[in-house]
VOGU-3710 file (C-alpha; in Angstrom, 3 decimals, decimal comma):
1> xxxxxxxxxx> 0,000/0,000/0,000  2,869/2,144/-0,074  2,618/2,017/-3,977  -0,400/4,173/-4,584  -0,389/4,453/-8,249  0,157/0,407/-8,558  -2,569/-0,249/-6,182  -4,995/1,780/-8,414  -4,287/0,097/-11,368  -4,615/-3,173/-9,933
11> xxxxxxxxxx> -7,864/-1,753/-8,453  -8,944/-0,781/-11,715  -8,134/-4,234/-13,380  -10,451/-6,120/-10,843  -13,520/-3,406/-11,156  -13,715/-4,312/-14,906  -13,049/-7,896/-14,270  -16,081/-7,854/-12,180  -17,686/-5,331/-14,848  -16,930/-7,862/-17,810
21> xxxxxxxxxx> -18,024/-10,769/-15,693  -21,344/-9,375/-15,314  -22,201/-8,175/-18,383  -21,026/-11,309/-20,116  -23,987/-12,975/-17,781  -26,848/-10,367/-17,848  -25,883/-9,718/-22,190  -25,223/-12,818/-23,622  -25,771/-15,669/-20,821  -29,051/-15,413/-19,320
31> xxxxxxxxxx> -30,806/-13,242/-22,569  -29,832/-16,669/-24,594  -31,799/-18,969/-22,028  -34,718/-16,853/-22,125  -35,026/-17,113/-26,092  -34,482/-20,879/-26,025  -37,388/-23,145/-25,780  -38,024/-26,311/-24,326  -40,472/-28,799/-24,808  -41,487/-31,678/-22,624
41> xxxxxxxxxx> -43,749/-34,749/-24,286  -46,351/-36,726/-22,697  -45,283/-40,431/-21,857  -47,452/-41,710/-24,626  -46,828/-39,507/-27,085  -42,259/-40,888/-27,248  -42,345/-43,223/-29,501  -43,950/-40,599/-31,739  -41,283/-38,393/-31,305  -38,819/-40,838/-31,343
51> xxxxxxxxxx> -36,636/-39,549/-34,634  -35,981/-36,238/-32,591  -35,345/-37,861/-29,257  -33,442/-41,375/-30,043  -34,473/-43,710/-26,897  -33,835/-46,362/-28,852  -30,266/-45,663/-29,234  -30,178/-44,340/-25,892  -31,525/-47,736/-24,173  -28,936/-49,754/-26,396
61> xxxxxxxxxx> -25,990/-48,044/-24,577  -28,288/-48,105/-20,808  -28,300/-44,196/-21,364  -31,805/-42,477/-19,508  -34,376/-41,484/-22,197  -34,862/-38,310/-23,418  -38,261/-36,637/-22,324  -37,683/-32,839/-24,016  -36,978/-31,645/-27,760  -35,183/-28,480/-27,027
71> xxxxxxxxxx> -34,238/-25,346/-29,515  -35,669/-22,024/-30,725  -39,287/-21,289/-31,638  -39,721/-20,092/-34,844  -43,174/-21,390/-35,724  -46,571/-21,830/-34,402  -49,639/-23,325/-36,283  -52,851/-22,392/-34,713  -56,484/-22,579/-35,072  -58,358/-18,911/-35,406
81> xxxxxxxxxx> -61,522/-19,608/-36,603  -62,661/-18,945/-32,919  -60,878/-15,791/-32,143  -61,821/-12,184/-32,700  -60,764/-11,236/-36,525  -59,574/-7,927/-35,519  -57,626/-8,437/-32,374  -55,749/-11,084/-34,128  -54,648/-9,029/-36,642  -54,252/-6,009/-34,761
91> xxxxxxxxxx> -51,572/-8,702/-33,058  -49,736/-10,110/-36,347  -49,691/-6,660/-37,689  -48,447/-4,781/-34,217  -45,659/-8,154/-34,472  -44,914/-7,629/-38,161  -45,531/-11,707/-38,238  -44,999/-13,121/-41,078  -48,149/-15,806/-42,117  -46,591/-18,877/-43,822
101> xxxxxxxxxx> -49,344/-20,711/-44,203  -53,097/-20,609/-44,488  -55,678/-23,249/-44,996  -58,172/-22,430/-47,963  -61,415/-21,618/-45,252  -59,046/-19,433/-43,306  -59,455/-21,258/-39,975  -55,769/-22,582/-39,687  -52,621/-20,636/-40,026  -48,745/-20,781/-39,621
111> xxxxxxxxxx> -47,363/-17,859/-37,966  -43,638/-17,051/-38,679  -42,400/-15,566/-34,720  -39,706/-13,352/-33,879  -39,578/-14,097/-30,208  -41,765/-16,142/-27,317  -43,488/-13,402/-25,851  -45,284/-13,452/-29,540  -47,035/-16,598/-28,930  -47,980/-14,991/-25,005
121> xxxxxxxxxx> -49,846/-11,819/-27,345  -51,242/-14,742/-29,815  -52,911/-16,947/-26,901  -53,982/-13,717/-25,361  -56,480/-12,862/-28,538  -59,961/-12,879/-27,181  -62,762/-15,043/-28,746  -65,346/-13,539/-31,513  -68,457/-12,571/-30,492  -71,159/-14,213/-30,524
131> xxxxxxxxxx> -73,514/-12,181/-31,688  -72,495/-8,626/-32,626  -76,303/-7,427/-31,893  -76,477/-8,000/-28,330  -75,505/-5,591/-25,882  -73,310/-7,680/-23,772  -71,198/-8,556/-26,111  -70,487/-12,136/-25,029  -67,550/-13,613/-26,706  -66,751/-17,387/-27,677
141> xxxxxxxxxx> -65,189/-18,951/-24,417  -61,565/-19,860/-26,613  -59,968/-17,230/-28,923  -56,614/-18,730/-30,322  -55,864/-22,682/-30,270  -52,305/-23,668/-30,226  -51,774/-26,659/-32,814  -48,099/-27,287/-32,971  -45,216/-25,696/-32,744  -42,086/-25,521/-34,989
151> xxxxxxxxxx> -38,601/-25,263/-33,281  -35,286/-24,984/-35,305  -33,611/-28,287/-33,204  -30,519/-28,263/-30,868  -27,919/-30,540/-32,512  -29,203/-33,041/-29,948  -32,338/-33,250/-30,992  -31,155/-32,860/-34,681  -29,224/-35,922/-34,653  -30,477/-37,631/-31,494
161> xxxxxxxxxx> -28,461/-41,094/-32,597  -24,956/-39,521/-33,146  -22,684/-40,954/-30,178  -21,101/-37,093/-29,780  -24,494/-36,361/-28,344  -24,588/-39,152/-25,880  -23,053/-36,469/-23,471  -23,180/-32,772/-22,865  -21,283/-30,197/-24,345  -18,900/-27,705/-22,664
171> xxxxxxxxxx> -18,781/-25,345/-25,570  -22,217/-24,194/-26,767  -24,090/-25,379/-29,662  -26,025/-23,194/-31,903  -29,431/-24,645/-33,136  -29,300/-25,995/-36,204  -31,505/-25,303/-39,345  -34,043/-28,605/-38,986  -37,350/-27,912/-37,881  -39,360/-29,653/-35,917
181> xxxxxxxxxx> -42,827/-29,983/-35,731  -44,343/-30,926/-32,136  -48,676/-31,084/-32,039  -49,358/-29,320/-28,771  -51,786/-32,328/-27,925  -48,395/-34,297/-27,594  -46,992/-31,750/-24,801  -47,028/-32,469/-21,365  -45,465/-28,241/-21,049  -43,306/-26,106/-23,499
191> xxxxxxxxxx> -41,553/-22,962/-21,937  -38,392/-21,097/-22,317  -35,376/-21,640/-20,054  -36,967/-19,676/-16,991  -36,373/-21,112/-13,355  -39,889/-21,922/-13,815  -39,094/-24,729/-16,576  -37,206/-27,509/-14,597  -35,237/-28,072/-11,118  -32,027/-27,591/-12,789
201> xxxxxxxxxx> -32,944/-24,194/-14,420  -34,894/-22,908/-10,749  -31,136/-23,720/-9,206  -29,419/-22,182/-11,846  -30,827/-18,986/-11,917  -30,828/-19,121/-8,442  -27,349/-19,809/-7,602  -25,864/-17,650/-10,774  -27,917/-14,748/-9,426  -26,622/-14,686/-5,840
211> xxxxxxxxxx> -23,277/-14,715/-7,194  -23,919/-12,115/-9,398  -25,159/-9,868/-7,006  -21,929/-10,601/-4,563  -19,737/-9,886/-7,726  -21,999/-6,201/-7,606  -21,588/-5,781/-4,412  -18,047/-6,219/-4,149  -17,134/-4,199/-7,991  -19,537/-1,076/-5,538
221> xxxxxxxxxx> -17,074/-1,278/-2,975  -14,077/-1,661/-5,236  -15,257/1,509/-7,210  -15,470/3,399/-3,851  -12,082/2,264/-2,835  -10,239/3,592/-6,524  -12,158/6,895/-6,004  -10,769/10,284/-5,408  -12,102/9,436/-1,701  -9,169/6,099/-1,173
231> xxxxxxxxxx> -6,635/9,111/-2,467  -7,528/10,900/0,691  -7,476/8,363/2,858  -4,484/6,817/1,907  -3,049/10,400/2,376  -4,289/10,680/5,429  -3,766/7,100/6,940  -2,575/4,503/4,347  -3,008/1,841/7,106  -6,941/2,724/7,410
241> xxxxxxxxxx> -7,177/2,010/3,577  -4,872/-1,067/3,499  -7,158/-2,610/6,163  -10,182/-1,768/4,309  -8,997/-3,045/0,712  -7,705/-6,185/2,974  -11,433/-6,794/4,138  -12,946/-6,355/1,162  -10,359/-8,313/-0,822  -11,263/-11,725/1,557
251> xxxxxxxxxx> -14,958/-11,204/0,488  -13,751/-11,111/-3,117  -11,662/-14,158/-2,312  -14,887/-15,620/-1,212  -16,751/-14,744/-3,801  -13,970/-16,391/-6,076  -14,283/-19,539/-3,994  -17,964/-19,475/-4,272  -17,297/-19,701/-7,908  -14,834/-22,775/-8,075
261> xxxxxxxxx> -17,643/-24,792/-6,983  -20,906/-23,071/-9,140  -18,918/-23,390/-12,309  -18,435/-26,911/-12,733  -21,709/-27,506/-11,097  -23,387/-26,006/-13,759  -20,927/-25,606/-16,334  -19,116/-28,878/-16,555  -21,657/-31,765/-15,691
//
């Protein structure tokens, strides 16, 4: 501490450490989960499935089955001829959606989406009404029906029986270009990667998001401490400061230890 200029440089160095750290998780990390989909299937409805999820191969080497066809949503087929005409085109047009298909009668059609919270604004499209003359107004009791959806495959799903999928990946893999096509009377639930969609996702946001906020904490004290104010203070009483970046550097040290432990939990099994 009796090297001023080299502690604040070193100071600096761990602030955007922490700095890059979190924005790598709240930019690329988490946003990616949320746009990813996941889709579990009914028990009965596997063998159906069975060219996206490869049990077969899977019992042939004692490997657990496969209950979810993961991937992005880009499509949704859905039946409209219950749903108010004008709110569901207020919605495709609001969306800019692009309509890919469209039976001849006009009651089924293939929406092109940009995003999940889409199909949230498509499934919240009231039903018609019933009967425009009355003054109530009652509407039918379903607006939009989900059909199926279409989701551009993870590799694993892609090309369930390839051995190189018989075990996860440390470096991440894109979708690919196959779609899928998964009837919604087949799904047991479809969601994105929220903590909400399984008991590994609940822990991972869970854990990843205390340690991000001790990472905060400690880059909040670290700014404070390569302020104009530590200049002060170190002129004042340099031991005062040392004992304060000594503190706060065991709860970084803790915080690093913390991490040794979350990041092959989640990252390497």
């Amino acid at each position: 501490m009796r090297k001023y200029n080299a502690y604040w440089w070193w100071m600096l160095v761990t602030i955007l450490c922490g700095v890059t750290f979190l924005v790598v998780k709240l930019a690329y990390e988490w946003p990616q989960k949320f746009e990813h989909f996941g889709v579990y299937i009914k028990p009965d409805a596997l063998e159906k499935y069975e060219p996206y999820l490869g049990n077969h191969h899977l019992a042939e080497k004692g490997l657990p089955p496969r209950l979810e066809i993961t991937g992005h949503l880009h499509e949704v087929e859905l039946n409209v001829a219950d749903a108010d005409p004008a709110e569901f085109e207020k919605v495709v047009k609001d969306r800019h959606l692009e309509i890919k298909e469209k039976s001849s009668d006009g009651k089924t059609v293939t929406l092109g989406l940009h995003s999940i919270s889409d199909l949230d604004a498509l499934e919240a499209v009231p039903g018609a009404i019933v009967n425009p003359s009355d003054p109530e107004k009652k509407r039918k009791p379903r607006g939009v029906e989900l059909l199926a959806y279409y989701v551009g495959l993870d590799p694993v799903n892609a090309e369930p029986t390839n051995p190189a999928m018989d075990r996860p990946h440390f470096l991440y893999l894109p979708p690919t270009d196959k779609l899928g096509k998964i009837e919604a009377k087949d799904v047991e639930r479809a969601t994105p990667f929220l903590p909400t969609h399984n008991t590994y996702f609940a822990t991972y946001f869970t854990i990843t998001g205390l340690h991000g906020m001790h990472v905060l904490g400690g880059v909040i004290v670290f700014t404070y401490m390569w302020l104009p104010v530590s200049k002060r203070l170190y002129q004042q009483n340099p031991e005062h400061l040392a004992n304060r970046v000594e503190v706060s550097g065991l709860f970084w040290h803790f915080v690093d230890l913390v991490w040794i432990f979350v990041f092959p939990l989640f990252y390497l099994l």
